[in-house]
C-alpha positions in Angstrom: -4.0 9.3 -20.7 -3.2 12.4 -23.0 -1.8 12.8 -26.0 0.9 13.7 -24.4 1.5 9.9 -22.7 0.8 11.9 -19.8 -2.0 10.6 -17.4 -4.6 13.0 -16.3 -4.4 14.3 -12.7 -8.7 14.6 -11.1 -10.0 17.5 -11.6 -12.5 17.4 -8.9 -10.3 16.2 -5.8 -10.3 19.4 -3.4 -14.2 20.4 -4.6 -15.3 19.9 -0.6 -12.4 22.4 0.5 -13.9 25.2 2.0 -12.4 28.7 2.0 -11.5 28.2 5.7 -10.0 24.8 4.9 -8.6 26.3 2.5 -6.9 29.5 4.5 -5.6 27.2 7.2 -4.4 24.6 4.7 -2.4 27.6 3.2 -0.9 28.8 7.1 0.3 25.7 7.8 2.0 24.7 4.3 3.3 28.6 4.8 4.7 27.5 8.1 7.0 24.4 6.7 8.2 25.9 3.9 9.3 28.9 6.1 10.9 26.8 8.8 12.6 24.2 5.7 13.9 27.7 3.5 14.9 28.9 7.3 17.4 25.9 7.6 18.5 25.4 3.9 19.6 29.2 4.0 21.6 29.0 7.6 24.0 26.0 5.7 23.8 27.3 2.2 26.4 29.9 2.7 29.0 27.4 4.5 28.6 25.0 1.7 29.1 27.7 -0.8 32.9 29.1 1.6 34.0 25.4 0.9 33.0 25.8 -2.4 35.3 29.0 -3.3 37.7 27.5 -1.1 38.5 24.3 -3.0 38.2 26.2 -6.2 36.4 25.0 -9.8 38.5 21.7 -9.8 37.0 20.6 -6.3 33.7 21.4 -7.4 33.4 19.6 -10.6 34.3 16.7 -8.6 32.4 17.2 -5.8 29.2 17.9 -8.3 30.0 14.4 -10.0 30.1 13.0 -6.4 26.8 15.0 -5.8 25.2 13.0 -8.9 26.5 9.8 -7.9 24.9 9.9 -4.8 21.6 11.0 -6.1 21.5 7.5 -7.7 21.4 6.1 -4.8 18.7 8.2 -3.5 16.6 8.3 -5.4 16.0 4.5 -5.2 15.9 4.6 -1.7 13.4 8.0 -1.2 11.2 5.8 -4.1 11.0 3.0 -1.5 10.0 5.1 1.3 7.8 6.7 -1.4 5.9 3.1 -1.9 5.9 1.8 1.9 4.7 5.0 3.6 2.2 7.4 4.2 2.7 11.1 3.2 2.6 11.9 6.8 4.7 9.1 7.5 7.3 10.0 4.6 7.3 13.6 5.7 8.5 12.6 9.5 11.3 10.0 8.1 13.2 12.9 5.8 12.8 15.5 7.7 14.0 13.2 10.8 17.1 11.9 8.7 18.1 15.3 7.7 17.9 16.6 11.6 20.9 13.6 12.2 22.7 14.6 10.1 23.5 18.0 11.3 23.7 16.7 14.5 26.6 14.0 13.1 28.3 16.9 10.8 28.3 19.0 13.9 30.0 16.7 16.2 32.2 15.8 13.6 33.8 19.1 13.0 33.6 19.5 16.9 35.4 16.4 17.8 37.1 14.8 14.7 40.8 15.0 13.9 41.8 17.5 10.9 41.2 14.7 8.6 37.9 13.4 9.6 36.9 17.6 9.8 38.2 17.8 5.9 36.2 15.1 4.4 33.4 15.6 6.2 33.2 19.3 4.8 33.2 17.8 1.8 30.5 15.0 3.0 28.9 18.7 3.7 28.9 20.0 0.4 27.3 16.9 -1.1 24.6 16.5 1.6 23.3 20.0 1.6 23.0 19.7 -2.3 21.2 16.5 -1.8 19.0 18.1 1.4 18.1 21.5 -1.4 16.5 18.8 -3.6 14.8 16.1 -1.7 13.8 18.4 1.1 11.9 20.9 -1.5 10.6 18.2 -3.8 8.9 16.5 -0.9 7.1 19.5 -0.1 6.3 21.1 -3.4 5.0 17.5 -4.3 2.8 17.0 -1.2 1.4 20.3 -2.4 1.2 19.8 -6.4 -0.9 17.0 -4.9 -3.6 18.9 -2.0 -4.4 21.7 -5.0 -5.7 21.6 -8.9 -4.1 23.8 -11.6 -6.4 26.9 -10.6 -5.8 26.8 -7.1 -1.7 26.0 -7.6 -2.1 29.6 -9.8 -3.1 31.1 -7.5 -1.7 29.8 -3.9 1.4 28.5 -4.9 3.4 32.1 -5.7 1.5 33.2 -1.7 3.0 29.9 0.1 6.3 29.8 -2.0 6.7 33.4 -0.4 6.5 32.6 3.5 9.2 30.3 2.4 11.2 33.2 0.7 10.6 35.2 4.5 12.0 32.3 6.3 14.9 32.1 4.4 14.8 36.1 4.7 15.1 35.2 8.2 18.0 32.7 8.1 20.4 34.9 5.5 19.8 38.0 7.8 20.6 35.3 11.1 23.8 33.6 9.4 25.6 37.2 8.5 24.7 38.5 11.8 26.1 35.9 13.3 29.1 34.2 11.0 32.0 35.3 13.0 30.1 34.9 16.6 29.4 31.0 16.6 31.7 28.4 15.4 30.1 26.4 12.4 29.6 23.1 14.9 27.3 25.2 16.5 25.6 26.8 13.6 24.7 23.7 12.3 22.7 22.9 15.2 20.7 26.0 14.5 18.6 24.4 11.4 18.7 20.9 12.9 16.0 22.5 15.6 14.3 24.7 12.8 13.9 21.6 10.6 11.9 19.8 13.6 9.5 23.2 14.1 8.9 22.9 10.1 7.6 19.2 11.3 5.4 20.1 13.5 3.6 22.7 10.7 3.3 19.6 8.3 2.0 17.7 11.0 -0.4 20.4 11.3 -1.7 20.4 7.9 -2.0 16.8 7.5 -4.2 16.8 10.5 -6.5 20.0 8.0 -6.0 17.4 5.2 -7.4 14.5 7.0 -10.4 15.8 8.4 -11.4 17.0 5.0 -10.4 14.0 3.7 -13.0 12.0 6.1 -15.8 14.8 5.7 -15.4 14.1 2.3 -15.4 10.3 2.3 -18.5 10.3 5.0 -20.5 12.4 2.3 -19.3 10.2 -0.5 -20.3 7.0 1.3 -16.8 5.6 -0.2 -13.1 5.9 1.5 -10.6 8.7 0.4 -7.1 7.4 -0.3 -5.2 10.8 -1.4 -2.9 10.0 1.8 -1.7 6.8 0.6 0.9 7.6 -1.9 1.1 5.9 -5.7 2.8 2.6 -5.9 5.3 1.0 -8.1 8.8 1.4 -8.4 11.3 3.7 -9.6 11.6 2.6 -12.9 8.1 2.7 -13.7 8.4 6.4 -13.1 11.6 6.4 -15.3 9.5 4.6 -18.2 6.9 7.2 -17.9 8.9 10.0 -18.1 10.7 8.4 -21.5 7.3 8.5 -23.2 6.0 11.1 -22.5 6.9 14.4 -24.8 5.6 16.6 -21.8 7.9 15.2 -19.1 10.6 15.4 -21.4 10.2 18.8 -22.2 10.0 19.7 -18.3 13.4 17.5 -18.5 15.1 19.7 -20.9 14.2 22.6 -19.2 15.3 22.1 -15.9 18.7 20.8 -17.7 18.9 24.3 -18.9 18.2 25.7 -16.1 21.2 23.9 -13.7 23.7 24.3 -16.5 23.2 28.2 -17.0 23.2 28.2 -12.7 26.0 26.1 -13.0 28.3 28.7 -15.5 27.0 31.4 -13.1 28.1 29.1 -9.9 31.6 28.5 -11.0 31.8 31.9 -12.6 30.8 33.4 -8.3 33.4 30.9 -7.1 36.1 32.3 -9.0 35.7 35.3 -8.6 35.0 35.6 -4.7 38.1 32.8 -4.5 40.3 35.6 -6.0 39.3 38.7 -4.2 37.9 37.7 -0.9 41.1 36.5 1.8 39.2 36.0 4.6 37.3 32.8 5.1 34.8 34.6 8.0 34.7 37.4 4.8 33.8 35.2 2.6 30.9 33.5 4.5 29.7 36.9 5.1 29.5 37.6 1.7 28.1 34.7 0.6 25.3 35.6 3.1 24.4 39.3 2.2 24.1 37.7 -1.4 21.9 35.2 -0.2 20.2 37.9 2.1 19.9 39.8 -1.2 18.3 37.4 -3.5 15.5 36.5 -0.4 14.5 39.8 -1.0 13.9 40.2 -4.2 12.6 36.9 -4.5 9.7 37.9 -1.8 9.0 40.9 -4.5 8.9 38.5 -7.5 6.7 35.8 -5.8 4.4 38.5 -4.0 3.8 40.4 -7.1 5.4 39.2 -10.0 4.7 35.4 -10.0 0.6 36.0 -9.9 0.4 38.5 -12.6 2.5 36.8 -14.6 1.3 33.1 -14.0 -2.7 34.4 -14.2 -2.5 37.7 -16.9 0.3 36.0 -19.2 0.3 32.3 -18.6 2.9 29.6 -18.0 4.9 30.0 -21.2 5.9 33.8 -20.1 6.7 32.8 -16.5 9.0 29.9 -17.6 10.6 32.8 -20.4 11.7 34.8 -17.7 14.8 33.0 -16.4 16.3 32.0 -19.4 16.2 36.0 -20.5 17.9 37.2 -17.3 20.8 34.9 -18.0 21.2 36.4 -21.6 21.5 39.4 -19.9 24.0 38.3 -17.4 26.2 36.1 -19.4 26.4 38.9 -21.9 27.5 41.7 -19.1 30.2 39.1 -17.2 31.3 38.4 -20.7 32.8 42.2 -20.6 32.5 43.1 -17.0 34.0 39.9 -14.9 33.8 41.6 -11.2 32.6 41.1 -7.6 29.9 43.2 -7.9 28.8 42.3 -11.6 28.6 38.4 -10.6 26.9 39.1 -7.3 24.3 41.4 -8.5 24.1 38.6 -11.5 23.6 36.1 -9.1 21.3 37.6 -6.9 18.6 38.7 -9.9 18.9 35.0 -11.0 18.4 33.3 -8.2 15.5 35.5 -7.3 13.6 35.0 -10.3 14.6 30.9 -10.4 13.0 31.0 -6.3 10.5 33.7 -7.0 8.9 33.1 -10.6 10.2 29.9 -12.2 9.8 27.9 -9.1 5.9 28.1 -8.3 5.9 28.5 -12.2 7.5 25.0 -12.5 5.0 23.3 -9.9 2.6 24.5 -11.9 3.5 22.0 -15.0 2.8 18.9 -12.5 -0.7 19.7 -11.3 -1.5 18.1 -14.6 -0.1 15.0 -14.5 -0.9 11.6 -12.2 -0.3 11.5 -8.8 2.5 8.8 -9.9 4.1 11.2 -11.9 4.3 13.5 -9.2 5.6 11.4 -6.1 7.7 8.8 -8.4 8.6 10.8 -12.0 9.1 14.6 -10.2 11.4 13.1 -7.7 13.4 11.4 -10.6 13.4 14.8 -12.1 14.2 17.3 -9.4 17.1 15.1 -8.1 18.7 12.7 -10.9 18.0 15.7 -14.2 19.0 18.3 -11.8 22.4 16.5 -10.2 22.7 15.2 -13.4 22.8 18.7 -15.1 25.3 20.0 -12.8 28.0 17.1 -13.1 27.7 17.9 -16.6 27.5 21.0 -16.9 30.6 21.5 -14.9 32.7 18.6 -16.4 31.8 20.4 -20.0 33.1 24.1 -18.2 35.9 22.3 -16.6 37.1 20.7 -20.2 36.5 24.3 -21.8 38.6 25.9 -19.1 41.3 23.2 -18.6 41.8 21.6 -22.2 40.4 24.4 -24.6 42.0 26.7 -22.5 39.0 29.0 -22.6 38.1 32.0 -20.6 34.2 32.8 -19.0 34.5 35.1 -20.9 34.5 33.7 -23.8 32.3 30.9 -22.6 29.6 33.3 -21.4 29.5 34.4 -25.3 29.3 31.1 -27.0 26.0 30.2 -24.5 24.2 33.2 -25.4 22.6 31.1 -28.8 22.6 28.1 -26.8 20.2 30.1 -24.3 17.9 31.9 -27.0 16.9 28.2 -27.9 16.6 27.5 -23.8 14.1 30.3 -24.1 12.1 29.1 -26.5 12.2 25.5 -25.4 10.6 26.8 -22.5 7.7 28.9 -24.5 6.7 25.4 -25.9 6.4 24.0 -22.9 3.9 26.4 -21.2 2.1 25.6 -24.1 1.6 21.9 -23.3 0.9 22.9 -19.9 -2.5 25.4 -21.0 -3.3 22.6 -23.3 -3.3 19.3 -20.8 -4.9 22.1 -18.0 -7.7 22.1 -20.5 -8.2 19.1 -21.7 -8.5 18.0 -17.6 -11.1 21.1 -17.5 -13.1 19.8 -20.0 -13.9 16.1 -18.3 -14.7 17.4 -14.8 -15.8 13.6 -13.8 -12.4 11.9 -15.4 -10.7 9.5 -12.8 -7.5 9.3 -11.5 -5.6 6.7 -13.0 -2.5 6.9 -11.3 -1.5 4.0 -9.7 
């Protein structure tokens, strides 16, 4: 264990991947990420029309609602977590989340006004809680197949056939917002989600056979499919003491409660200049069709030079700076065209530089850390930030009687410290990448 209370992931696990192995293991994590971003960006833009729709008040409920429900999975993915396979855990997420649209189709189809209201809302909570788990299963199968070095330089590569598939789905869903009635539209990603399946099928299959060469030239067995026991709270206690999880903590807070202003800010704003519903799903898409863009530019150039020539602490810097910058221009500038191009640089550089930037932090850690402690993290901190972030904007707005304007002001100091938080913790990062480095033969502990 470091001195950080953080256990040290093996720094010797993928020394029998070839480069071969390595190219196909690379296509095929390419191939689910692009098929998973494909779906996620087809039912992003209907969650965020009921979104602008109900208004701020709707959302900070529906956020708390979102949070609440991440307690309850988060238990429950932990249990899969400790009873299955990776390939096993894989097929049962990816199989619930292909029922669901199915059930959220027929129910708009079929149900009576009512049942069609709530389970919009049902909607917005599940595709929050799809973003989260669905990602965090992957990005953890993969913190997991590659060491620090080779997350450096892969990760930005395989994060982008993600960004194309989502390219993909943007470009399909404004095309095609007005022409198919959204039971039908959310049929489209339940079949996408099942081709994403068969690509992680076909990189366990490249994991396994390298996995067994590896073992036979060993003369021992190779466990890396089985995935770390214990239970949830044993990945809750480790993240309380250790400094380094809690500093990944506080920066992913920051990050959902500056996406959070920006959020509410975009609903607003859309909800009192865009009429149409159809008009509003359309715009919702060209945004997102925007951001995919960019973020294919930021992860196909600017994610490698800045993880590899300036390190972690720079690539985590970047966010929190374009948010100064935005919060500062919509705090004289409130328009359509201010917030979308706001939200379309921030987005891109969360997707397109912090991301594989933040995936980067947990090739250091255990494997328990990573299956157990990273779930807790992406689903319960990041809910968790959201739900408050938007009860504290909601109370400013509603009670203080405060405008974004004057909101998006009083967060620019709290965002300079964001900024810096983040600095520190790309430091911790160079320093644990090191010390694993330095003992080559050091075992992994994880449970």
């Amino acid at each position: 264990m470091s001195g950080d209370g953080t256990q040290s992931a093996p720094a010797n696990r993928n020394a029998t991947i070839s480069p071969l192995t390595e190219r196909r293991v690379v296509w095929w994590a390419t191939g689910w990420f692009f098929f998973a971003l494909l779906s996620y960006s087809i039912v992003r833009p209907i969650r965020e029309t009921l979104g602008a729709i109900g208004g701020t008040r709707q959302l900070q409920g529906l956020m708390l609602v979102t949070f609440a429900v991440m307690l309850i999975a988060v238990p429950t993915y932990s249990a899969l977590v400790n009873r299955l396979s990776r390939r096993w855990l894989v097929r049962v997420v990816i199989h619930f989340f292909t029922a669901s649209l199915i059930l959220f189709s027929l129910a708009q189809r079929l149900g009576s006004p009512p049942i069609q209201v709530w389970s919009a809302r049902a909607f917005f909570v599940w595709v929050n809680v799809f973003a989260l788990v669905n990602t965090s299963m992957f990005w953890s199968v993969l913190a997991d197949l590659f060491q620090s070095d080779q997350a450096k330089r892969l990760f930005g590569r395989i994060a982008a056939g993600g960004t194309v598939g989502a390219i993909a789905g943007s470009l399909l869903t404004s095309q095609i917002a007005t022409l198919l009635s959204t039971p039908n539209l959310l049929l489209i990603p339940a079949v996408t989600l099942q081709v994403g399946l068969w690509f992680a099928w076909r990189l366990e299959r490249v994991v396994s056979r390298t996995d067994e060469l590896s073992a036979d030239q060993s003369g021992g067995s190779n466990r890396r499919d089985r995935l770390p026991v214990g239970g949830l709270w044993q990945g809750i206690t480790q993240v309380l003491r250790s400094p380094y999880l809690l500093s990944i903590c506080l920066f992913l807070f920051f990050v959902q409660a500056a996406g959070t202003q920006l959020y509410f800010q975009q609903a607003d704003i859309v909800g009192r200049t865009v009429e149409s519903d159809d008009t509003k799903l359309q715009v919702f898409a060209y945004i997102d069709l925007s951001t995919q863009v960019l973020t294919l530019f930021a992860q196909g150039v600017l994610s490698g030079f800045l993880l590899k020539r300036c390190g972690v602490s720079v690539a985590l810097m970047v966010l929190p700076a374009v948010y100064f910058l935005s919060f500062a221009a919509l705090s004289s500038h409130a328009t359509l065209l201010v917030v979308a191009i706001a939200m379309v640089i921030a987005r891109a550089t969360a997707y397109g530089i912090t991301v594989p930037s933040r995936e980067v932090l947990f090739t250091v850690v255990s494997r328990e850390d990573k299956y157990k402690s990273k779930n807790f993290i992406d689903t319960v901190v990041l809910r968790g930030g959201d739900a408050t972030a938007g009860q504290i904007l909601g109370s400013l707005k509603n009670f203080a009687s405060l405008t974004f304007a004057t909101v998006n002001l009083c967060s620019l100091p709290v965002i300079a410290i964001w900024m810096f938080a983040a600095y520190r913790l790309g430091l911790r990062q160079k320093r644990l990448a090191d010390q694993i480095s330095s003992t080559p033969r050091s075992g992994e502990q994880a449970g």
